[in-house]
N, C-alpha and C positions, 0 to 999 in steps of 0.2 A: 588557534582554533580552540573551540571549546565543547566539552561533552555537558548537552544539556539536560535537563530533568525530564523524566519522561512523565505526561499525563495520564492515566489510569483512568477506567472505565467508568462512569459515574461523576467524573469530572463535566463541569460546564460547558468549559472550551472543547470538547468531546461531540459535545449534541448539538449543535449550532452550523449551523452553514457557514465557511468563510470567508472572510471579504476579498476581492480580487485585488489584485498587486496593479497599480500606476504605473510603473516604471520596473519595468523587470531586470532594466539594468544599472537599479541603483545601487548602491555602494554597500547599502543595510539589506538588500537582498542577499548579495552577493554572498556576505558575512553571513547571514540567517542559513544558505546554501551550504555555503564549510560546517556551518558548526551542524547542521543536518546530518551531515554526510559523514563527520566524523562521529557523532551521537549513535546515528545507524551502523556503524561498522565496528564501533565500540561494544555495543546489545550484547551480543552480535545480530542484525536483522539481514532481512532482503529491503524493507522499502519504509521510509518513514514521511509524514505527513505534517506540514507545519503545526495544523492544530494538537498533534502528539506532543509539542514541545512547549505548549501554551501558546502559542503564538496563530492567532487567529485569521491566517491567509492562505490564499487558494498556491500554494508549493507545496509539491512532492520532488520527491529524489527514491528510485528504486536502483537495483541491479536486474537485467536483464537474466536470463536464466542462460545456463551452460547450452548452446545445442549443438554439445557432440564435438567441438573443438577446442573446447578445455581456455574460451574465453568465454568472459562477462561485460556488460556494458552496462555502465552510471548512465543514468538517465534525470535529469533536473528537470522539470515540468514546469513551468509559471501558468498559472489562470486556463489549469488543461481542462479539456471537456473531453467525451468517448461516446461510442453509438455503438450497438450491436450490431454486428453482419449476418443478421440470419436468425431463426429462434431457437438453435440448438446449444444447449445445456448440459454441462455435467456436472458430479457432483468431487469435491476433493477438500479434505484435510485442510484447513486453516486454523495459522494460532494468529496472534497481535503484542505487539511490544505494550499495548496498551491494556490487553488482558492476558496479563501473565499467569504461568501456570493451565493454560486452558488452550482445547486443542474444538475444533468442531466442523462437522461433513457442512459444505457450502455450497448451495448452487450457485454457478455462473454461467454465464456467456462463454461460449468455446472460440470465437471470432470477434473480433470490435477492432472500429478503427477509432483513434483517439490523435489528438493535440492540442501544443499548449505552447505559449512561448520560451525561447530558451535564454537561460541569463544576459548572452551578447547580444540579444534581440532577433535575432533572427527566428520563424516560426518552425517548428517538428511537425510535420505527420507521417503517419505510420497506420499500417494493417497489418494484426496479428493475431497469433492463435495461441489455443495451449496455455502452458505455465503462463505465457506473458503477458497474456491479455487476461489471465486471472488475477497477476499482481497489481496491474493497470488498473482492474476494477476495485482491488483492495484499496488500494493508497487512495484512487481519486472520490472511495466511498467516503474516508475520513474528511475530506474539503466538503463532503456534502452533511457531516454530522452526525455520518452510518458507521454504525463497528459490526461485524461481522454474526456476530449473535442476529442480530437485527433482521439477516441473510437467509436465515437457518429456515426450513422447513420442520426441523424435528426438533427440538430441542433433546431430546434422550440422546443425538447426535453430537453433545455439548460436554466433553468431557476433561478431566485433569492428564495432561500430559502423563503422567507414571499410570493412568490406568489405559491407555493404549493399546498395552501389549494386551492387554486380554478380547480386544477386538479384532475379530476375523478379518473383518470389514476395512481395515486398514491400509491404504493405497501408499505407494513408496511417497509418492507426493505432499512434501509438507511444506507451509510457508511460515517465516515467523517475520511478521514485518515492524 
């Protein structure tokens, strides 16, 4: 496996929408998945997005969030799509492996169901809430050409992680994907 380079904000492959995967269970997915996964956990992140790693296709790989029994779950996505369940919204902390050093209050969807194909072909869906439908809409922002600034209702909500602490405002809730 291999730890790949990560793309930064401003970057091309970044703002583009990306192209949907043929065969999810080809051999060069597969490989593009490992090296994802080991890339992501190298960061250290929660969730990485093919076009982070220059690679222009609709794959994400996140971790599931702890709830409360001290397990995680890898999540591999091929050509996933998400819908909101509801119009309720909150706001929480996000950073990005793609904009490092920066942390900023994000609205999202508190509910969406999402899916996408999985490497062995077989298809995911799921309904979720919380942290994991916030990571869901992070990662699968990235396959649409979105970073999280883009999100932002305030941008004075847009700040360098070491200035933090001096915000009140601050929810235990943070993502670095």
């Amino acid at each position: 496996m291999a730890i790949l380079k990560i793309a930064r904000m401003g970057h091309p492959v970044l703002a583009r929408p990306a192209d949907s995967v043929p065969d999810p269970t080809a051999p060069e997915i597969h490989q593009l998945i490992a090296d994802m996964v080991d890339t992501m956990l190298d960061a250290p992140g929660q969730g990485l997005a093919a076009p982070q790693v220059h690679v222009p296709l609709r794959v994400a790989v996140f971790l599931t969030p702890d709830e409360g029994d001290g397990q995680r779950e890898l999540v591999t996505l091929v050509n996933p799509s998400w819908r909101p369940l509801g119009e309720a919204q909150d706001l929480a902390w996000e950073g990005c492996l793609s904009v490092p050093g920066l942390r900023g209050l994000v609205p999202r969807y508190t509910r969406i169901a999402y899916e996408g194909d999985l490497p062995d072909g077989r298809r995911l869906q799921r309904e979720v809430q919380g942290w994991h439908a916030r990571v869901v809409q992070h990662e699968l922002d990235h396959l649409d050409g979105i970073l999280y600034p883009q999100r932002m209702t305030d941008l004075k909500d847009l700040v360098f992680e070491t200035e933090l602490r001096h915000r009140a405002s601050l929810r235990p809730q943070e993502q670095e994907d």
